[in-house]
C-alpha positions, -999 to 999 in steps of 0.1 A, spaced: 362 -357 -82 370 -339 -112 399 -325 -135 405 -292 -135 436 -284 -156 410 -264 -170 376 -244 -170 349 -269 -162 313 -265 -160 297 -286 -129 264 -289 -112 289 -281 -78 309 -254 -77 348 -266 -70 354 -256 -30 390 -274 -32 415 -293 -52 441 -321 -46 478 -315 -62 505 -333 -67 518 -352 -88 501 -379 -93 472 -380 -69 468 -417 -77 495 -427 -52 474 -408 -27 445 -436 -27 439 -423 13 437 -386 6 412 -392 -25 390 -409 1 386 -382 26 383 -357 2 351 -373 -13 340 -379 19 346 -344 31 336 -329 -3 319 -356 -23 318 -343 -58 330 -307 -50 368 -309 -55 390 -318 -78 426 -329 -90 455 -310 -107 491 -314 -109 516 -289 -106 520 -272 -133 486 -271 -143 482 -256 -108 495 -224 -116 475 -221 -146 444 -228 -129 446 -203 -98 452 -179 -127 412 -183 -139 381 -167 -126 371 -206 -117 395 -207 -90 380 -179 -71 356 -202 -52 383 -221 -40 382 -226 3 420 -243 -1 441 -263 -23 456 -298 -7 489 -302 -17 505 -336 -16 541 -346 -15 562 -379 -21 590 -384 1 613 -379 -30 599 -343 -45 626 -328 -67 604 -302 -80 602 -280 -49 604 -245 -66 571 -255 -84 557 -263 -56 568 -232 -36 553 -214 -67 519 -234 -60 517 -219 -24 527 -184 -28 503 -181 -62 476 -194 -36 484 -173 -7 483 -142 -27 446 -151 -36 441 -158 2 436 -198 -11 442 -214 21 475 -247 16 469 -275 36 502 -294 30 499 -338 28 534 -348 33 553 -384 32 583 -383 51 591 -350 40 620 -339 56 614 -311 87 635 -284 71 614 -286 39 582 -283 56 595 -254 78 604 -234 44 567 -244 28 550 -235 59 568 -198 59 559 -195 25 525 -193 36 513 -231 36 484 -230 67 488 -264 84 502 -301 74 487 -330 78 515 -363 78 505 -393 51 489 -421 55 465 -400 67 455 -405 106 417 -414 109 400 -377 112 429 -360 106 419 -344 71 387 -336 88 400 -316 119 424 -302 93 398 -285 72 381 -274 103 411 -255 110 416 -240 79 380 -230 77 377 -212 111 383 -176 114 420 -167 115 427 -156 149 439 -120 161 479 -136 173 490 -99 185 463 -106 218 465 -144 220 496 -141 245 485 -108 268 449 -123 269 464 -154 282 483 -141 306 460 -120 320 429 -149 326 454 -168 340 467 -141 362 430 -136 374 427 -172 384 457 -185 397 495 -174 400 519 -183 374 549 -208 377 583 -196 376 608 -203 351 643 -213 355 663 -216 323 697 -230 317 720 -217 290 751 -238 283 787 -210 276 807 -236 265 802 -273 248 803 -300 278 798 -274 303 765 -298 318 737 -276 310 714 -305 303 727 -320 332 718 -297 352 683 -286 340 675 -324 339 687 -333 372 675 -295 388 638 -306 376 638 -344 390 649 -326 423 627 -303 423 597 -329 416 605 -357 440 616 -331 469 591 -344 491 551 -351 500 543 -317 485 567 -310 457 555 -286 431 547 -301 397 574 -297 372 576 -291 337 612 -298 316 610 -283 285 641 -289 260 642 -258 234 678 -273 220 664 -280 184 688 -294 169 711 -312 198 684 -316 230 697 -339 250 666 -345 277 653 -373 258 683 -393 258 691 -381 294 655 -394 307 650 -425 279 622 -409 266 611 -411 225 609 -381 202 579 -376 187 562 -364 161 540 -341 183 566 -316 189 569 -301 155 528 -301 156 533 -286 185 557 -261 175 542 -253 143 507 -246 154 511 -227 185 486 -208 174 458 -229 176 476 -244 205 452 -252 241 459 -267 270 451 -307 255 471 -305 224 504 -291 249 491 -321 276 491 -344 251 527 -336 231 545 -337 268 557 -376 280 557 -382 319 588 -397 330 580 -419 366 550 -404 370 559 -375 384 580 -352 358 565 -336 326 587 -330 297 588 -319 262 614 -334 245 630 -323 210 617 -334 179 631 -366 165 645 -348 134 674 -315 137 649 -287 134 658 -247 120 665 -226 153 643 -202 134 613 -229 130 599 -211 162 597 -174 165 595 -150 199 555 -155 197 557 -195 200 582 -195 225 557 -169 249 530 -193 242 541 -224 253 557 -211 285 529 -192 292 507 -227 288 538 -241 307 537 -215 338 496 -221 338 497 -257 346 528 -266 365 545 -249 391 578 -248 382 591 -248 343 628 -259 335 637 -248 298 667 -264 284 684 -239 262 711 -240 231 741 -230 231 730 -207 201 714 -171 208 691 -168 186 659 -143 184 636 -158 211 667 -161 238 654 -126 245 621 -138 256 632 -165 271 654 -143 293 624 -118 295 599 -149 311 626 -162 335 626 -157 371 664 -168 369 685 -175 341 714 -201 350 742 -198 322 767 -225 328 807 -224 323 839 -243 329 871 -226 342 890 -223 307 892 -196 287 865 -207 258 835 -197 286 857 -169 301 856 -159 262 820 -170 255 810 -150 289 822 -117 279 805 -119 250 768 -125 264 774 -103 290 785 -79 256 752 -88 239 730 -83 268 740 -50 277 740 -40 240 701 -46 239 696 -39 273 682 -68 286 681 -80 322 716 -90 328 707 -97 367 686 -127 359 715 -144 347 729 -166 375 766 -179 366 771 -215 376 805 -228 375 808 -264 368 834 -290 379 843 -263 399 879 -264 421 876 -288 455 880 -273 486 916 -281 491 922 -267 455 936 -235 462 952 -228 431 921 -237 412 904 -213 433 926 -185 429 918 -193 393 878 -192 397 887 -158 416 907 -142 392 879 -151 362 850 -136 379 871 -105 384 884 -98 348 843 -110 338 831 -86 367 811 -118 377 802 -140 409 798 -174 406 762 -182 425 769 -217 419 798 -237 422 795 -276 411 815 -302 418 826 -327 393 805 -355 389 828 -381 378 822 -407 357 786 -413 375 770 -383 354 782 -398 319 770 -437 330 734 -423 345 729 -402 317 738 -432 289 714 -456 310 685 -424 310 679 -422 343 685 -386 369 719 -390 393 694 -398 420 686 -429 405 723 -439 404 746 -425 422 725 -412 451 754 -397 472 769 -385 442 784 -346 453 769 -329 422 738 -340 431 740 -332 464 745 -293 452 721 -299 423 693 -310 453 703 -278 475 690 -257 447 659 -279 440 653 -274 481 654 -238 475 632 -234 444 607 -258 464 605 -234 496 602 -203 475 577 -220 457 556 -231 488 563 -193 501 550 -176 470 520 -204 471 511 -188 509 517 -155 495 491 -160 466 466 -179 491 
């Protein structure tokens, strides 16, 4: 290792440098870098950082490792580090200590190439430089070429999604429940992938008493380099027969993922289970388009007040203002009027009139059984096995299992 805060002579040309500031209290990362590199990097802080990537020396330069405490204050000097490099087409591998999610997601859009979480995992640096070193790949054809080898091979899973209108209005509910029916619907039921896009609020790990992990911002980060055993190995299995990607364990920018990520993983989604179930945010945001775009049905769910009456008029606005396809959207009324209700049905009548709507879906209320299964993370059927929402929740999962088998035949 050497300093180079300035011009240096050395029998090794410099391939990379460590900065930070102090790379002392990084005793792991001065380790794999000498046995990655042995004598050909060296160390700099920040400031001296800038100066340096300003000198012929740092020319030769492959990337610079940037490490950060959990308590950096500095962070526009740092930014400055990255975009200095980037513009030199210095590759930024970022070593982070509990560095917050939103931080990382501004340092990686600065340009930053891929993070590596400290302590350092054994290997990690390694794979890490591998990445950084291979060719950077052509994203415009990473989707379409996907598509169409799978397409060649075998037919492609369909996608349901399930867009809450109002807060309470059981999306997740329903998306988590909808894919546990959909999996245990008998000796042949389709395999089933759950996959909550709710950044910030996603409920489906709490619903199914799973843990958040790391792996999902990897995930969601690199979709890029992303192939079938890193998505495999970020989803959990809950009772052996559901597969689910949960949200991360931190709140995450609704912008962290752009249209491009979000075709990726549901195209490596549709390729490898038969039936997807993407649990949505309440929040439009730029890849609800896509998501809309991908879906063979697109379940938005409401409450008989005003706030979804409001809320509805106003997707169905957006919708036909970028002409999207408004008849994938599949309006599901929840805690819906009972039979005897005939006010409350005059009321669901009157709404999808004045929203020039139909109500494909009517669910009962749940009761107090949906709020105690969900606490305890376990589906209705686990619970409350006669419950009545379930019992509608299942006649959909029956439905989405025959179609399945019929498009199966089809394909055969």
């Amino acid at each position: 290792m050497s300093s180079v805060s300035t011009p240096i002579k050395h029998s090794a040309p410099i391939r990379a440098c460590t900065v930070s500031r102090d790379v002392q209290n990084f005793d792991l990362l001065i380790e794999d870098m000498e046995m990655e590199l042995g004598e050909s990097w060296g160390d700099l802080t920040f400031p001296s950082a800038l100066k340096f990537l300003d000198q012929p020396d740092a020319r030769s330069l492959e990337f610079i490792a940037i490490a950060l405490d959990d308590d950096e204050t500095n962070m526009a000097l740092v930014e400055a580090v990255i975009q200095r490099a980037t513009s030199l087409n210095i590759r930024v591998l970022l070593i982070a200590e509990e560095l917050g999610p939103i931080a990382l997601h501004r340092l990686l859009r600065l340009g930053a190439s891929d993070f590596v979480p400290y302590p350092l995992p054994e290997g990690a640096l390694h794979d890490a430089i591998q990445r950084l070193r291979a060719p950077s790949p052509d994203l415009s054809n990473i989707v379409p070429q996907s598509r169409q080898s799978i397409a060649q091979n075998q037919a492609m899973g369909a996608v349901y999604a399930v867009h809450p209108l109002a807060g309470g209005s059981g999306s997740t509910t329903y998306a988590v429940n909808l894919a546990w029916e959909i999996a245990t619907v008998g000796k042949n039921a389709p395999s089933v992938c759950l996959l909550d896009f709710d950044l910030q609020t996603g409920s489906v790990a709490t619903y199914l008493d799973l843990a958040r992990t790391e792996k999902v911002y990897e995930l969601l980060s690199n979709t890029a380099v992303m192939d079938r055993d890193f998505f495999m190995n970020t989803l959990q299995t809950f009772n052996d027969k559901l597969k689910v990607l949960t949200a991360a364990a931190d709140m995450l920018p609704l912008d962290l993922i752009t249209p491009d990520d979000i075709e990726r993983v549901i195209t490596m989604a549709r390729a490898n289970f038969d039936v997807v179930i993407i649990d949505m945010p309440g929040t439009v945001v730029q890849w609800t388009e896509t998501v809309l775009n991908e879906a063979d049905a697109y379940y938005a769910t409401m409450e008989l007040d005003m706030r979804s009456a409001q809320n509805a008029l106003r997707l169905i606005r957006a919708l036909k203002a970028e002409d999207l396809p408004l008849d994938k959207v599949r309006y599901v009324l929840n805690r819906a009027p009972k039979f005897t209700d005939l006010s409350g049905k005059a009321r669901a009548k009157r709404m999808a009139e004045s929203l020039d709507i139909e109500f494909e879906l009517m669910l009962p209320d749940g009761t107090a059984q949906v709020t105690h299964a969900n606490d305890h993370g376990l589906p209705l059927a686990e619970i409350a096995p006669k419950n009545p929402l379930l019992k509608e929740i299942r006649k959909i999962a029956q439905s989405i299992a025959a179609s399945n088998r019929d498009e199966g035949r089809a394909a055969a």
